[in-house]
N, CA, C and O atoms as a DFTB+ gen file, in Angstrom:
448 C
 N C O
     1  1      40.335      50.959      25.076
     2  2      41.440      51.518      24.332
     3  2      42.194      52.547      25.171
     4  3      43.360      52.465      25.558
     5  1      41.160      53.708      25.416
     6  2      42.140      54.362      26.359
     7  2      42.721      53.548      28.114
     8  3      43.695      54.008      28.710
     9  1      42.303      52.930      28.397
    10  2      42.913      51.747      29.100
    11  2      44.135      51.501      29.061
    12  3      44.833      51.679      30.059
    13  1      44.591      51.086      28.008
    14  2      45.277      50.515      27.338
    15  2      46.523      51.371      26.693
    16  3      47.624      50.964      26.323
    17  1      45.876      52.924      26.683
    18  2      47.069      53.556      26.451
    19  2      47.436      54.068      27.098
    20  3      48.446      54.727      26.852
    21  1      46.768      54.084      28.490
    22  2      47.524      54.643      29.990
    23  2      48.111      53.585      30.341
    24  3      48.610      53.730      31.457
    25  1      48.386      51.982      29.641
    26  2      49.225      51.236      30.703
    27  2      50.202      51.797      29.581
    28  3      51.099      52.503      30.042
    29  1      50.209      51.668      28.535
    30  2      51.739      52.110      27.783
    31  2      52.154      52.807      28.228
    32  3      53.229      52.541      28.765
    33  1      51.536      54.420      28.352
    34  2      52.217      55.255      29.030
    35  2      52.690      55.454      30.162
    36  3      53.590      56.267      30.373
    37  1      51.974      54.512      31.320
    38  2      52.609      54.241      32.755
    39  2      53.813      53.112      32.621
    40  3      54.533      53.003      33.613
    41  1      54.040      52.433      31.709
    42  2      55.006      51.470      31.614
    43  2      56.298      52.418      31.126
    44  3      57.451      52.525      31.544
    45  1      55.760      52.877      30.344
    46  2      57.506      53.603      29.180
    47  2      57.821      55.049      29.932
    48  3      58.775      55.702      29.508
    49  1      57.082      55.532      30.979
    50  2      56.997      56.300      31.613
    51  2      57.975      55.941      33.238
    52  3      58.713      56.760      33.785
    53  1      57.725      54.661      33.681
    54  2      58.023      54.284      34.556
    55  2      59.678      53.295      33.846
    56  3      60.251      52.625      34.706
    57  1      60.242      53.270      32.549
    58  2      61.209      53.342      32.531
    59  2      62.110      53.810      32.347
    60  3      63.294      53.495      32.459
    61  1      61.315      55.066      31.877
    62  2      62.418      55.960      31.740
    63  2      62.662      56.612      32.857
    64  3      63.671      57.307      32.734
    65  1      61.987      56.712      34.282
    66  2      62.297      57.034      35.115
    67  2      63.731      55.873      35.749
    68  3      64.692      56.397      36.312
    69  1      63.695      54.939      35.631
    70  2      64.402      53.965      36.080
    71  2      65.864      53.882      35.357
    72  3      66.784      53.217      35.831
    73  1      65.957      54.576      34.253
    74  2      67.019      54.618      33.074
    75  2      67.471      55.894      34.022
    76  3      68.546      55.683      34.583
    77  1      66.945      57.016      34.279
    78  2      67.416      58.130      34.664
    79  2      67.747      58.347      35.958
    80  3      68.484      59.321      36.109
    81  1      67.283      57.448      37.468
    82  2      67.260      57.083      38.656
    83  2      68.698      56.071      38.540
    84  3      69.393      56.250      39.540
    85  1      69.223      55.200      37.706
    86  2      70.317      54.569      37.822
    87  2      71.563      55.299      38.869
    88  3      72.002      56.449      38.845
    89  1      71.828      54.438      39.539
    90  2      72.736      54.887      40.541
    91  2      74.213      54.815      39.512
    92  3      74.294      54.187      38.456
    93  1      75.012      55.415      39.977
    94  2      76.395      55.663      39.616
    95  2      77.530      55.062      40.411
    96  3      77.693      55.181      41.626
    97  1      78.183      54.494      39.682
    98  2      79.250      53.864      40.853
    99  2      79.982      55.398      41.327
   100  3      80.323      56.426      40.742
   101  1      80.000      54.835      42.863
   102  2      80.636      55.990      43.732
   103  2      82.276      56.514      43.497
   104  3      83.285      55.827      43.340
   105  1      82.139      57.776      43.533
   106  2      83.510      58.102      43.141
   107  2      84.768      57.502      44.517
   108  3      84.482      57.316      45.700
   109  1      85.874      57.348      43.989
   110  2      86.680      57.223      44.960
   111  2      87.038      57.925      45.963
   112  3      87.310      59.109      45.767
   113  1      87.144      57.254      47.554
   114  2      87.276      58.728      48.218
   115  2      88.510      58.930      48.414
   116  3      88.629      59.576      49.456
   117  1      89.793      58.643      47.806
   118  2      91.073      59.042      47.703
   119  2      91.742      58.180      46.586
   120  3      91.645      56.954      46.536
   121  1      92.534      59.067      45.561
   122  2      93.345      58.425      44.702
   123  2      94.291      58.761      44.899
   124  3      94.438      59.896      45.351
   125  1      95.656      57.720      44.588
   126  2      96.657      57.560      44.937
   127  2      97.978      58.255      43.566
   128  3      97.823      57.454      42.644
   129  1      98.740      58.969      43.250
   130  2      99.750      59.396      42.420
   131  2     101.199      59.030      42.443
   132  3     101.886      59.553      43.320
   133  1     101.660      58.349      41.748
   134  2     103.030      58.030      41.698
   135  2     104.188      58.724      41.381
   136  3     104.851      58.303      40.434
   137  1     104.582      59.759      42.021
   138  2     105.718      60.563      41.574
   139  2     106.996      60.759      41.741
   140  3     107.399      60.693      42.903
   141  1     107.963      61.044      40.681
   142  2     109.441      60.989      41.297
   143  2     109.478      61.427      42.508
   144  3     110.003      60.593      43.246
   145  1     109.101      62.524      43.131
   146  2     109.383      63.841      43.914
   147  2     108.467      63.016      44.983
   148  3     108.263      63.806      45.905
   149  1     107.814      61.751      45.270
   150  2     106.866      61.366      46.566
   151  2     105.099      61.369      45.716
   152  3     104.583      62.088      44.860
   153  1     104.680      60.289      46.428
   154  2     103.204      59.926      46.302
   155  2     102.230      61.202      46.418
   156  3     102.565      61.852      47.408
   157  1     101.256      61.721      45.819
   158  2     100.577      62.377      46.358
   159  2      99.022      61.566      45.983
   160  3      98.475      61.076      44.995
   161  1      98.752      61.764      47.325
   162  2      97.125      61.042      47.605
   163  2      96.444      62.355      47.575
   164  3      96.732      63.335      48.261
   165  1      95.177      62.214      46.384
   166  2      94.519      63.174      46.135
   167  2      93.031      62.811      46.436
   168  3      92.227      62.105      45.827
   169  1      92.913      63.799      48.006
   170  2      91.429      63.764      48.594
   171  2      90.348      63.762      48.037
   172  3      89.631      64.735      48.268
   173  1      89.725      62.482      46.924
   174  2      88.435      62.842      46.570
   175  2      87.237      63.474      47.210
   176  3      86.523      64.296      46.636
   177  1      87.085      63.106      48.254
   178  2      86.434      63.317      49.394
   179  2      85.851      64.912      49.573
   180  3      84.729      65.360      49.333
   181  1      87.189      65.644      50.140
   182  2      87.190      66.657      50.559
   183  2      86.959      67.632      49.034
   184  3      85.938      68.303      48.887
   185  1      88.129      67.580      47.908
   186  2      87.689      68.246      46.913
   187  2      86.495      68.058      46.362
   188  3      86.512      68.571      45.243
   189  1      85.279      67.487      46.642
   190  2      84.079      67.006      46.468
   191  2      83.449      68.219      47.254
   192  3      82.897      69.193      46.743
   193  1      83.602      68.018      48.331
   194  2      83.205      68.705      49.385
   195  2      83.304      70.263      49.204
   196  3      82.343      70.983      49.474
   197  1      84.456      70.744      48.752
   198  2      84.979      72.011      48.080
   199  2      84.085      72.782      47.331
   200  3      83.761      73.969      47.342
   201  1      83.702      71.576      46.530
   202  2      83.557      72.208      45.486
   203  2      81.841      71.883      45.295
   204  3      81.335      71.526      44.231
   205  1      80.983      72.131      46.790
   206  2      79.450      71.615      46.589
   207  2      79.008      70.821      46.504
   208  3      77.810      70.751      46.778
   209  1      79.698      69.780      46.085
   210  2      79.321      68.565      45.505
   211  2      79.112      68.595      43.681
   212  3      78.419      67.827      43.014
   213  1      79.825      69.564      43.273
   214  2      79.571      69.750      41.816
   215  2      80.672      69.357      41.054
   216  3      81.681      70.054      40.938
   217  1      80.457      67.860      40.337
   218  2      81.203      67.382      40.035
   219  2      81.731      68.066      38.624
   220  3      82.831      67.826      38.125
   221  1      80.666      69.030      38.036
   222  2      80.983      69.337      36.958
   223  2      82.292      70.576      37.241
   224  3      83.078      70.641      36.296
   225  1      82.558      71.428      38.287
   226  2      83.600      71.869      38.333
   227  2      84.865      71.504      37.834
   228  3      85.534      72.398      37.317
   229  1      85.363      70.259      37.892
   230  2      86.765      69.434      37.643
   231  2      86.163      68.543      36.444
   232  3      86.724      68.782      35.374
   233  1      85.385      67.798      36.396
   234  2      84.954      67.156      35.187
   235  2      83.805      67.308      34.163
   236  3      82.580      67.376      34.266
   237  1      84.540      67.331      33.302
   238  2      85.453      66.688      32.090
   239  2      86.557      67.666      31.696
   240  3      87.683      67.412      31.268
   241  1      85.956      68.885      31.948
   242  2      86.897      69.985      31.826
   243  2      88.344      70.002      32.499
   244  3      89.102      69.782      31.554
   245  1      88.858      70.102      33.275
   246  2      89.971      69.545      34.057
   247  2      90.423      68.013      34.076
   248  3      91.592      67.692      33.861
   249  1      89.429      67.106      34.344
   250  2      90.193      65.515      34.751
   251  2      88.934      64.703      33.752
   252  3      87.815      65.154      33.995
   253  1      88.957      63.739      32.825
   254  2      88.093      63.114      32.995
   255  2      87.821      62.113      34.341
   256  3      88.611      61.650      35.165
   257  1      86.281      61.981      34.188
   258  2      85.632      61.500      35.259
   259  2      86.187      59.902      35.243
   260  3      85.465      58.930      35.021
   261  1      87.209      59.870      35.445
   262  2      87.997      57.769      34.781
   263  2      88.945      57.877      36.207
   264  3      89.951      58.571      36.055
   265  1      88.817      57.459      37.171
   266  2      90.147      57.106      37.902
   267  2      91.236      56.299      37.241
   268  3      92.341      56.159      37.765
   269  1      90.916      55.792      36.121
   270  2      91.807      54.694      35.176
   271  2      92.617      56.135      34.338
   272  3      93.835      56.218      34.175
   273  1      92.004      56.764      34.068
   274  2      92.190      58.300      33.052
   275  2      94.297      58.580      33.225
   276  3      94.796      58.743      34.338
   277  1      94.807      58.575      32.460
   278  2      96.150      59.084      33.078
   279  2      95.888      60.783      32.749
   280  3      95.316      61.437      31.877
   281  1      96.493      60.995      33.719
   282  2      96.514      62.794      34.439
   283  2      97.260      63.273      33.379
   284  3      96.740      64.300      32.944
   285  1      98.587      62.856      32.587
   286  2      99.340      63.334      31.520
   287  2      99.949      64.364      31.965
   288  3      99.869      65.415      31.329
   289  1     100.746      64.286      33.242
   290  2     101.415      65.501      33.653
   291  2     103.176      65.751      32.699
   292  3     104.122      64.963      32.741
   293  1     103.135      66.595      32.210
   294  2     105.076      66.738      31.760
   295  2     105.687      66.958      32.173
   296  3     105.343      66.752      33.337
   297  1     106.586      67.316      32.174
   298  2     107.854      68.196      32.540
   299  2     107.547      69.803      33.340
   300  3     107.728      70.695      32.511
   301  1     107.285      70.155      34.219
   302  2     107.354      71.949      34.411
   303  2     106.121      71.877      34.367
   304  3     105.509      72.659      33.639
   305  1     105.353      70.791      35.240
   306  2     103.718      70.363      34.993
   307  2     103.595      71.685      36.353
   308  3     102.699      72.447      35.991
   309  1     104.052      72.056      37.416
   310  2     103.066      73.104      37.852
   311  2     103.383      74.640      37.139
   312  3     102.504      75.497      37.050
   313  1     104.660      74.819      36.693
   314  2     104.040      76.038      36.321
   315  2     103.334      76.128      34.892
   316  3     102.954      77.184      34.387
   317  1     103.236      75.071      34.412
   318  2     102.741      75.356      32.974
   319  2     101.225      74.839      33.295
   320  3     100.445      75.412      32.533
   321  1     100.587      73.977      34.144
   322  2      99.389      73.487      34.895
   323  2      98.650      75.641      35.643
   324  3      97.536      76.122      35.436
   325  1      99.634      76.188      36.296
   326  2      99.443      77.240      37.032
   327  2      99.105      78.562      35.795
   328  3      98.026      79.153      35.767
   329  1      99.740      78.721      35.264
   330  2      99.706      79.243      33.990
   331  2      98.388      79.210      32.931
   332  3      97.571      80.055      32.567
   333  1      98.608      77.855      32.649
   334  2      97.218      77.782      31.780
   335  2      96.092      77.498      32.404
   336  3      95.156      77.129      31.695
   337  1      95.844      77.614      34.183
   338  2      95.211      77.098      34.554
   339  2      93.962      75.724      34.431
   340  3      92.740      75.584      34.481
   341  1      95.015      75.023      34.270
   342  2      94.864      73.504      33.848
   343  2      94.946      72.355      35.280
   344  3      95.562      72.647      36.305
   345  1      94.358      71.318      35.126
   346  2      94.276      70.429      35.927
   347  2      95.109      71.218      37.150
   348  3      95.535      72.357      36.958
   349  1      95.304      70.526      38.411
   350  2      95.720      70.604      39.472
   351  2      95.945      72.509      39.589
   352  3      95.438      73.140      40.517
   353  1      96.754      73.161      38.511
   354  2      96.925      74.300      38.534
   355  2      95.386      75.562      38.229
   356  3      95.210      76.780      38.228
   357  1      94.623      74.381      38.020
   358  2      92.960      76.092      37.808
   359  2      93.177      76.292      39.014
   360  3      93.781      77.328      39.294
   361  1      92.702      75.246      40.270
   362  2      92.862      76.324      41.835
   363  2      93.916      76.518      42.685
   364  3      93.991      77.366      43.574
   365  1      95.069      75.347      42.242
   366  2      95.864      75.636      43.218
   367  2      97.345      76.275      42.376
   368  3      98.301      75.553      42.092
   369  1      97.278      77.610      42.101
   370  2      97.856      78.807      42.269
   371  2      98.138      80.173      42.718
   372  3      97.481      80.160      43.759
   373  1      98.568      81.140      42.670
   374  2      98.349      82.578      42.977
   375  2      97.473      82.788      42.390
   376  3      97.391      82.648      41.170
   377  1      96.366      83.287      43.348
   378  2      94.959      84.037      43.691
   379  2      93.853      83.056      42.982
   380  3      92.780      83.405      42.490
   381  1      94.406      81.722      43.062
   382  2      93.302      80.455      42.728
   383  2      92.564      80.080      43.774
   384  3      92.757      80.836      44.726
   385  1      91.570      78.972      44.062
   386  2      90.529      78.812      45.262
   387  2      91.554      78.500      46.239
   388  3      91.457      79.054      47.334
   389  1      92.542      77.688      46.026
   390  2      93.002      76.446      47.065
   391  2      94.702      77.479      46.699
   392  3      94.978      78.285      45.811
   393  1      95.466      76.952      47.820
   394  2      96.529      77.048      48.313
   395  2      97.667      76.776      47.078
   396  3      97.697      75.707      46.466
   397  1      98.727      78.055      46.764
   398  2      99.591      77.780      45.669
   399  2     100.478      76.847      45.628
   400  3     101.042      76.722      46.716
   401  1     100.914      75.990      44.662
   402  2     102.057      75.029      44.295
   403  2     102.891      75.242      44.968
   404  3     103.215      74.432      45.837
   405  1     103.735      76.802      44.734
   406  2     105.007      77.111      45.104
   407  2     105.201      77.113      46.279
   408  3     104.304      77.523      47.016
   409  1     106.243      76.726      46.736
   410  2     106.821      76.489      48.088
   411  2     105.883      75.366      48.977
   412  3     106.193      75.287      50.165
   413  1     105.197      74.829      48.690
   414  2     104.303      73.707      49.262
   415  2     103.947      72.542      48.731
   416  3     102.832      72.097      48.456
   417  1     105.624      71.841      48.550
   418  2     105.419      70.438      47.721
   419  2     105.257      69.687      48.676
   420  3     104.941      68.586      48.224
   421  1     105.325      69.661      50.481
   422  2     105.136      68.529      51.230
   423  2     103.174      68.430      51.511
   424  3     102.570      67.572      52.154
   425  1     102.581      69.676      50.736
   426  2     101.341      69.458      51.372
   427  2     100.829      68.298      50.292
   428  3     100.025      67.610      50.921
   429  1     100.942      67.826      49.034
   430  2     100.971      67.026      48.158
   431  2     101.728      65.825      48.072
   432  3     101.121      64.755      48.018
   433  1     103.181      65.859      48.050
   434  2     103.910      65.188      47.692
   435  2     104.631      64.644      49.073
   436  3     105.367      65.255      49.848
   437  1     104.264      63.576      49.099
   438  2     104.881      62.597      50.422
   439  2     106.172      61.331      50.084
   440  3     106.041      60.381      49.312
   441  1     106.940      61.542      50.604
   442  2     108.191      60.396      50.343
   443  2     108.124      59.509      51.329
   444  3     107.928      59.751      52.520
   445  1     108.374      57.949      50.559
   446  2     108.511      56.960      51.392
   447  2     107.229      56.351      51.837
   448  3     107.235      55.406      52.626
């Protein structure tokens, strides 16, 4: 009997390790943005890198974790993004981690 209840427990034991070991499809290492103003390709890679490897920094809170996800940017999306420190605008504003919006639309935004 007790036999028998160490294979249960090595079985349901050994799947839940396997439920929790599941690999994750890999994040993208660059996504691409379509904008009036020029494309901006946004370095998965490196903001990965930024940020520890802690994905929970930017997601769910900032972006969901969906490359499919639309970003839902509006009208007056950096200063109202900079402001409420929201998506793209939590770090990249005045005295945010990363480098401010203003005056630096070619480091983002590429034409052609």
């Amino acid at each position: 009997m007790r036999t028998l209840i160490a294979c249960f427990l090595a079985v349901g034991l050994g799947g839940a390790l396997g439920v929790f070991a599941q690999d994750k499809k890999a994040p993208p290492a660059k996504l691409t943005f379509v904008t009036k103003n020029g494309n901006v390709t946004f370095d998965h890679a490196a903001h990965l890198k930024r940020a520890n490897g802690d994905c929970a920094a930017c997601h769910e809170k900032l972006f969901k974790q969906d490359s499919k996800a639309p970003l839902n940017f509006k009208a007056n999306l950096h200063k109202t993004a900079e402001a409420d420190m929201t998506s793209c605008g939590s770090c990249h504003r005045a005295g945010g981690a990363a480098f401010e919006t203003k005056a630096n639309c070619a480091k983002c935004h590429v034409k052609g």
